[in-house]
DRENDO-1510 file (C-alpha; in Angstrom, 1 decimal, always signed):
<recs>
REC; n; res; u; v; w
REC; 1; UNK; +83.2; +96.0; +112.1 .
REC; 2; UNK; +87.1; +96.5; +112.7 .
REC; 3; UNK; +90.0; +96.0; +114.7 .
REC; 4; UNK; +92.7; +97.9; +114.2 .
REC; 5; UNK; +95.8; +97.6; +116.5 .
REC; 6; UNK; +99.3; +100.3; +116.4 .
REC; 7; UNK; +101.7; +99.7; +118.5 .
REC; 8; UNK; +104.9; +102.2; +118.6 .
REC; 9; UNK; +108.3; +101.0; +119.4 .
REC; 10; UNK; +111.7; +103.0; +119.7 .
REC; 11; UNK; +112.7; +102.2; +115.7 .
REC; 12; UNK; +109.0; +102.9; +113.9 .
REC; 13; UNK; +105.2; +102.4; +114.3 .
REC; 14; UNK; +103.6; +99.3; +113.0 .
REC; 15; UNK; +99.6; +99.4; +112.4 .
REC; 16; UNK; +97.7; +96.6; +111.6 .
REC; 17; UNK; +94.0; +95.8; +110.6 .
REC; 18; UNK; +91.1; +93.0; +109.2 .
REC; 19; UNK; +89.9; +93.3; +106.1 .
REC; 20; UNK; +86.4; +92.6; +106.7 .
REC; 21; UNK; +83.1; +95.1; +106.2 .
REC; 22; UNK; +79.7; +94.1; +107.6 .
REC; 23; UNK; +76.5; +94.7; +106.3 .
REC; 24; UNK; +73.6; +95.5; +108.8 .
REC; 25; UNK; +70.1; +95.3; +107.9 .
REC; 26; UNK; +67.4; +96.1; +110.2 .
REC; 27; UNK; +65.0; +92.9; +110.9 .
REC; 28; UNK; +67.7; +90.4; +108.9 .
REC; 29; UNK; +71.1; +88.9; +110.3 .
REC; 30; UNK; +74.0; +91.0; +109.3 .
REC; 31; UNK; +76.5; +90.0; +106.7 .
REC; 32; UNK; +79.5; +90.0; +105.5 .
REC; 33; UNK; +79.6; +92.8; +102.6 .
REC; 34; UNK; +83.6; +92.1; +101.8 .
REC; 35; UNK; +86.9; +90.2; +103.5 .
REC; 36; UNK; +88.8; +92.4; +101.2 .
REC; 37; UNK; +88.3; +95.8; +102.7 .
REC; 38; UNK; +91.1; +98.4; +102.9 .
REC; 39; UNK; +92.0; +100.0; +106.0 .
REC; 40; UNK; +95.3; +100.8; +105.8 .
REC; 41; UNK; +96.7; +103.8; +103.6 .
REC; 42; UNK; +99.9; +105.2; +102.7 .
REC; 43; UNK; +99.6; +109.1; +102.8 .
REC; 44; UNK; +102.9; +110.5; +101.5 .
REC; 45; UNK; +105.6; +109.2; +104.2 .
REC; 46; UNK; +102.7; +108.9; +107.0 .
REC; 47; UNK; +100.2; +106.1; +107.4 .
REC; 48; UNK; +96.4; +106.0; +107.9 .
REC; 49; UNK; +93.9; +103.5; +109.4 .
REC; 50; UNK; +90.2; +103.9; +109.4 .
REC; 51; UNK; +87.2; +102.6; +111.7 .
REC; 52; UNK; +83.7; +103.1; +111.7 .
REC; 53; UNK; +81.8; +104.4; +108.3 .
REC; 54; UNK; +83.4; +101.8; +105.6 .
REC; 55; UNK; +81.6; +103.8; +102.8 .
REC; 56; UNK; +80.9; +107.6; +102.2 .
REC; 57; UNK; +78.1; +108.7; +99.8 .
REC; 58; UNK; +78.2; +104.5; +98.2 .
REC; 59; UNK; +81.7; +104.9; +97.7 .
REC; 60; UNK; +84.0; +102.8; +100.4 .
REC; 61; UNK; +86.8; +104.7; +102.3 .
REC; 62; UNK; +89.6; +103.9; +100.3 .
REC; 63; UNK; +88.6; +105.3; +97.1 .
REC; 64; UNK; +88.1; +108.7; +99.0 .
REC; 65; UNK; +91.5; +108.4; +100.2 .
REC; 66; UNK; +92.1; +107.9; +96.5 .
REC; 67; UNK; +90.7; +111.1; +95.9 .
REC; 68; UNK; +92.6; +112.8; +98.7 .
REC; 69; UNK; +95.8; +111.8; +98.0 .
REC; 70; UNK; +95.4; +113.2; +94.1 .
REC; 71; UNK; +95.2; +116.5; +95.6 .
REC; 72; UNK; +97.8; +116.0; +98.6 .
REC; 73; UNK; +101.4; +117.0; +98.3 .
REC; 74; UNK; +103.0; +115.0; +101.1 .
REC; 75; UNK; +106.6; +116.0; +100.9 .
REC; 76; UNK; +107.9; +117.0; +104.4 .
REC; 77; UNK; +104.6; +117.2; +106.0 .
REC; 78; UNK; +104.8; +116.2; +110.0 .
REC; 79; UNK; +101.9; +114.2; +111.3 .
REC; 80; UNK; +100.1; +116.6; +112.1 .
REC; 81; UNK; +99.4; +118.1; +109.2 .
REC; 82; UNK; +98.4; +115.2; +107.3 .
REC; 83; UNK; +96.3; +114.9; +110.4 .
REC; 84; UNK; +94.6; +118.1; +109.9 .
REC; 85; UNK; +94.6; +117.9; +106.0 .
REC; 86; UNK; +92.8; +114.9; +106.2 .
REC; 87; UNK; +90.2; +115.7; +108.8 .
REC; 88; UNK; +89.5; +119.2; +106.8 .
REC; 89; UNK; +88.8; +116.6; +103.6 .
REC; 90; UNK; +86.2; +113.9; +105.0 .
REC; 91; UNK; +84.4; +116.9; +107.5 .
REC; 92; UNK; +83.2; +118.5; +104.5 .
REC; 93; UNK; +82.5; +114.7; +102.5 .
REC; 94; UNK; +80.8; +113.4; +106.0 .
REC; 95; UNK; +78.7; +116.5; +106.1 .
REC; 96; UNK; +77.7; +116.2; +102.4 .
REC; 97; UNK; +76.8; +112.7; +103.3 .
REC; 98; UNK; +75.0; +113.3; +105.9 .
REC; 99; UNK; +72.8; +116.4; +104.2 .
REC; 100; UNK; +72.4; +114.1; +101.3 .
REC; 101; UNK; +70.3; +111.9; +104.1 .
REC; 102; UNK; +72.7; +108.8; +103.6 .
REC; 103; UNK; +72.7; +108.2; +106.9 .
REC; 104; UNK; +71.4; +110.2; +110.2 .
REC; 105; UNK; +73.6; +112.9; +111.7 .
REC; 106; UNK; +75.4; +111.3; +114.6 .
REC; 107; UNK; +73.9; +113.0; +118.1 .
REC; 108; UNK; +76.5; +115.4; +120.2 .
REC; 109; UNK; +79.9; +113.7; +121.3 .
REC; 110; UNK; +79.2; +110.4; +119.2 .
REC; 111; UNK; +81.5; +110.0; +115.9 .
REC; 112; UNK; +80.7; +108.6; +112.6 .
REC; 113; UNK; +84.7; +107.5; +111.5 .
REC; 114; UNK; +88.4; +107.4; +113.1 .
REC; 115; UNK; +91.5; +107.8; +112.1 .
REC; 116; UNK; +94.7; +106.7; +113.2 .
REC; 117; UNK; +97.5; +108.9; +111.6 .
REC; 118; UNK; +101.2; +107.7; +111.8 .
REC; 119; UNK; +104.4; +109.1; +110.9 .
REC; 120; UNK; +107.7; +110.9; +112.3 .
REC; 121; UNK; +107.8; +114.6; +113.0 .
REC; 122; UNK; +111.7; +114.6; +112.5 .
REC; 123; UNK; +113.6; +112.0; +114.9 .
REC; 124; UNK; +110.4; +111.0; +116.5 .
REC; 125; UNK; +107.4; +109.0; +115.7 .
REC; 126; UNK; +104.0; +110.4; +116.6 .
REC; 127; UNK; +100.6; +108.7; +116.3 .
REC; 128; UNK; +97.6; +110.6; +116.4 .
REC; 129; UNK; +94.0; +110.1; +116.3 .
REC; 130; UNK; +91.0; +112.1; +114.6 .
REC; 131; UNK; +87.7; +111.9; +115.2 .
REC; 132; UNK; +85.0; +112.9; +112.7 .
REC; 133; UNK; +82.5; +114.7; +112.4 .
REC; 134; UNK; +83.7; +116.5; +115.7 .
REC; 135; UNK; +87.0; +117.3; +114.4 .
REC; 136; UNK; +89.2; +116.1; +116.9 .
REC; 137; UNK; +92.5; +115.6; +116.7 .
REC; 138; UNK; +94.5; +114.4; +119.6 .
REC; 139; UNK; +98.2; +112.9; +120.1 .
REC; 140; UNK; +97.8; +109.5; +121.7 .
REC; 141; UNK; +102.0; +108.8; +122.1 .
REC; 142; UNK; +105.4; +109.0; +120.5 .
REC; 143; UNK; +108.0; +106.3; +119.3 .
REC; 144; UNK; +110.5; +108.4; +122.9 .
REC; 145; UNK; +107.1; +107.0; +125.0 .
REC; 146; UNK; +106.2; +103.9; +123.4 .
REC; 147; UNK; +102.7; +102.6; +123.2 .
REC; 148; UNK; +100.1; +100.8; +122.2 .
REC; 149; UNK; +96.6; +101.4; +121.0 .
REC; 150; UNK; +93.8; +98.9; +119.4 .
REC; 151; UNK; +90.5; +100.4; +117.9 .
REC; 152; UNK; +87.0; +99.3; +116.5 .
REC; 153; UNK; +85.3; +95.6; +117.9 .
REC; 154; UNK; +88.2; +95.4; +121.2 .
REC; 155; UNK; +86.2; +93.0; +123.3 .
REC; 156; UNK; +88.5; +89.8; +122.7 .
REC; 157; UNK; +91.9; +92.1; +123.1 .
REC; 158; UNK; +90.5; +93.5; +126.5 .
REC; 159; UNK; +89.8; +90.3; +127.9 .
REC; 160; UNK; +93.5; +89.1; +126.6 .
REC; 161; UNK; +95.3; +92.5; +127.7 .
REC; 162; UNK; +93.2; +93.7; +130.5 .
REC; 163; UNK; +91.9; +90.7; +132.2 .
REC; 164; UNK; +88.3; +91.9; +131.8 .
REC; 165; UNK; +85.4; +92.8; +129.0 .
REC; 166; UNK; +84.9; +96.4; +130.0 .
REC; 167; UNK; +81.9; +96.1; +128.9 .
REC; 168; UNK; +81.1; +94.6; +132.6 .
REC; 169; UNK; +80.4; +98.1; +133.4 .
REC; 170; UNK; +77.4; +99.3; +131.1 .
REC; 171; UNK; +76.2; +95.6; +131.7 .
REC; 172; UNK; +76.3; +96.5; +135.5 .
REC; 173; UNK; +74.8; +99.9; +135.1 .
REC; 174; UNK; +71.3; +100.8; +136.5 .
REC; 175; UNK; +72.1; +98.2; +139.5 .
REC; 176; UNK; +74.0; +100.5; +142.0 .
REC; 177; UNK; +74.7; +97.4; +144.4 .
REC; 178; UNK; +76.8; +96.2; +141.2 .
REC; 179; UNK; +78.3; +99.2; +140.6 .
REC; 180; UNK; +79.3; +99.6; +144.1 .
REC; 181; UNK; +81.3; +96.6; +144.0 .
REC; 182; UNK; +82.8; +96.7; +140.6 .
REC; 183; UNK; +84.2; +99.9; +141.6 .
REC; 184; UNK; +85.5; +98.1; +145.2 .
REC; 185; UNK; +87.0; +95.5; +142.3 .
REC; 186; UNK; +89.2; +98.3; +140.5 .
REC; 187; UNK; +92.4; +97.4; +142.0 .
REC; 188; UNK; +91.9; +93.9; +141.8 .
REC; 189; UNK; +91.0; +94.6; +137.9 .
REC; 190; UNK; +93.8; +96.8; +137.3 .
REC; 191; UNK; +96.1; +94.3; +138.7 .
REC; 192; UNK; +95.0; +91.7; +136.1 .
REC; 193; UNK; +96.5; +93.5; +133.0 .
REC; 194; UNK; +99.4; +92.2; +131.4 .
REC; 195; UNK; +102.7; +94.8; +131.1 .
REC; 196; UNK; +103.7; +95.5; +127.5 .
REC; 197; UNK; +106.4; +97.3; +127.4 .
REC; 198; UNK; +106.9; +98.7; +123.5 .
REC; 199; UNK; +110.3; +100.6; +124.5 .
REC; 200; UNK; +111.9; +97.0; +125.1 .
REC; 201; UNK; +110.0; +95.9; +121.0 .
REC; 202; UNK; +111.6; +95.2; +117.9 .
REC; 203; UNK; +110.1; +96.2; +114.9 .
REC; 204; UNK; +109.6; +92.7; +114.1 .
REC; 205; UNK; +108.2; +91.9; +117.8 .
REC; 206; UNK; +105.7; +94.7; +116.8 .
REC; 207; UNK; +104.9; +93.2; +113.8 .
REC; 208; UNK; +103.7; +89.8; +115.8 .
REC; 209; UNK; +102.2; +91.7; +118.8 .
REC; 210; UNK; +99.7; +93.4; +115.9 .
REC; 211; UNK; +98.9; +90.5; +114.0 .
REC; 212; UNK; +98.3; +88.3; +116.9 .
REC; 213; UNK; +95.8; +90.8; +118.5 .
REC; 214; UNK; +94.1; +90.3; +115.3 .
REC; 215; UNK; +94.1; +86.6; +114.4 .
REC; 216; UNK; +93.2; +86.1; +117.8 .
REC; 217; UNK; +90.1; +88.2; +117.7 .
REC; 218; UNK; +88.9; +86.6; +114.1 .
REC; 219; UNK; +89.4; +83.3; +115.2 .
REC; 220; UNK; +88.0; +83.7; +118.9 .
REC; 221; UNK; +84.9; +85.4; +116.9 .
REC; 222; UNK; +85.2; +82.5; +114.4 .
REC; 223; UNK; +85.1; +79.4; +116.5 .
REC; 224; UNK; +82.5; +81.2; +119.0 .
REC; 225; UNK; +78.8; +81.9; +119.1 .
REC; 226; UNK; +78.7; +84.5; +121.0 .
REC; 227; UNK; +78.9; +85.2; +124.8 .
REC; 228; UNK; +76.5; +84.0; +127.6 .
REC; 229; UNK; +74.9; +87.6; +127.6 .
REC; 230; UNK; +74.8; +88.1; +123.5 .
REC; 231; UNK; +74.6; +84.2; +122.1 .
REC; 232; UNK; +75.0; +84.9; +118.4 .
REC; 233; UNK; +76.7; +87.4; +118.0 .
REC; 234; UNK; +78.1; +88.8; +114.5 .
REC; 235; UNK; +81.7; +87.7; +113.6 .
REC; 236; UNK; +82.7; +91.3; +112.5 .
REC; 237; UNK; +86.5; +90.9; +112.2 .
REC; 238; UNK; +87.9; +88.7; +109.4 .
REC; 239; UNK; +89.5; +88.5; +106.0 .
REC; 240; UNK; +93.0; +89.2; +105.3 .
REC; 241; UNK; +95.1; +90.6; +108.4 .
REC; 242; UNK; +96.9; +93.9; +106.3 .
REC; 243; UNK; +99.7; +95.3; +108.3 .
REC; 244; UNK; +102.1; +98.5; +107.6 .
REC; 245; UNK; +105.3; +99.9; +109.2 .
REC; 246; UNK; +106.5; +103.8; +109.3 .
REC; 247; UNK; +109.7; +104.6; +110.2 .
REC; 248; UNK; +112.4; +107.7; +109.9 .
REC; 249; UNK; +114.7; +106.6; +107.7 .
REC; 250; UNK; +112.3; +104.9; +105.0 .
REC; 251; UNK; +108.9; +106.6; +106.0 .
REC; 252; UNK; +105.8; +104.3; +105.0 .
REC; 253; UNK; +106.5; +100.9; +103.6 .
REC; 254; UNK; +104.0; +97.8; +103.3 .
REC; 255; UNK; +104.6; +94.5; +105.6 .
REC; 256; UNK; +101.5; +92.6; +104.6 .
REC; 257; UNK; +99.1; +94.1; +101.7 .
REC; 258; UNK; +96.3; +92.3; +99.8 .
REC; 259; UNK; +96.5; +92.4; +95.9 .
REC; 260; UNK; +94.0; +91.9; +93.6 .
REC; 261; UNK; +94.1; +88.6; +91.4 .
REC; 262; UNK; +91.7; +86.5; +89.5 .
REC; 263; UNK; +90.2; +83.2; +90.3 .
REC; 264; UNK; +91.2; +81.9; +93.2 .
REC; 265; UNK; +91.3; +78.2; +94.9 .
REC; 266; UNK; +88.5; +78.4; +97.4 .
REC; 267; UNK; +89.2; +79.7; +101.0 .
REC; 268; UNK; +92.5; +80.6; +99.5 .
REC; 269; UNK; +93.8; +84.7; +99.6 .
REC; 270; UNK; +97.0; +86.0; +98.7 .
REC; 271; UNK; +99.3; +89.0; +100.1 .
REC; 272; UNK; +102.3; +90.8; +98.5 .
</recs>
């Protein structure tokens, strides 16, 4: 699993992410495959995150990206066209992927990966968010709006931000008395999410607003078993918290990066 978390202020965009992939096996308890996972990519003066799929054909994400950015010539390119470059590049690897019988072809309106694509179109920031294998591509807010956005296992953040699992809903669904009064409840729920307001932000407010989204969500899953309704359940965001910032002036410049040392003391990880 993942949780990735952007949040866009009036100076840049921070994005921040886990570092953990799971491995699911039908019939056993699922695993950790790796805490050391990377989500977070530089892409010419842009950044990328990525959710869903961690590996492509037995190759994890970031060694596609690898094989992207060999190719990709990312001098004055807006957002949008890294956004559009990039979906063109892992359509055709998801599709080859998927015809190779890797894994089953996702049904209609259900995708396989996401990306989150960040970088400034001139004076302003723009985040935007593609979908594969349908393709699409949609602007989700600016660095003039402001905003906010976390992706991948949200359960803990939505009980933080918005007062409620959401998931309340599907659990209440096929009872219409429940439904009935869940949606008399809407106000009541609306009323219970806290007001972020990333046009008041920092950078470095941004920074912490991202990474304790995250370290809350690994250590809730961490020191839990579960909920009531799903006792057990999988701890599918840990490892190393990774984090980014784009901005106009400097374009895409590492916060928080894992690096790749020998032995190390147990339980003990390093960062640049």
């Amino acid at each position: 699993m993942t949780l990735l978390v952007e949040v866009a202020v009036g100076d840049g965009i921070v994005m921040a992410s886990d570092s953990r992939t799971t491995w699911p096996i039908t019939g056993k308890p699922t695993r950790v495959a790796s805490d050391f996972t990377h989500k977070l990519f530089g892409v010419g003066k842009c950044a990328a995150a990525t959710a869903g799929y961690a590996s492509i054909s037995g190759r994890n994400i970031a060694s596609h990206v690898a094989d992207f950015l060999e190719g990709f010539d990312g001098a004055g390119k807006t957002p949008e066209e890294v956004s559009n470059e990039l979906a063109d590049f892992f359509s055709i690897r998801l599709e080859a992927h998927f015809d190779a019988g890797l894994d089953p072809r996702p049904s209609a309106g259900v995708d396989a990966i996401t990306f989150l694509v960040a970088g400034f179109n001139g004076a302003t920031g723009e985040l935007r968010e593609i979908d594969l294998p349908s393709k699409t591509i949609r602007l989700l807010h600016t660095t003039t709006s402001g905003g906010v956005a976390w992706l991948g296992q949200r359960d803990v953040v939505d009980r933080i931000i918005k007062g409620v699992d959401p998931e309340i809903d599907s659990r209440a669904a096929g009872d219409a008395d429940l439904v009935n009064a869940l949606s008399k409840l809407t106000p009541v729920r609306d009323g219970l999410e806290y007001l972020i307001a990333p046009l008041r932000m920092n950078i470095q407010d941004a920074i912490d607003f991202a990474t304790l989204l995250i370290r809350t969500t690994i250590d809730v899953q961490r020191l839990t078993n579960g909920t009531l309704a799903d006792i057990g359940a999988f701890p599918g965001v840990g490892g190393p918290i990774e984090v980014c910032l784009v901005t106009a002036s400097t374009g895409f410049e590492w916060i928080q990066r894992t690096v790749t040392r020998g032995e190390r003391q147990s339980g003990q990880t390093e960062v640049l």
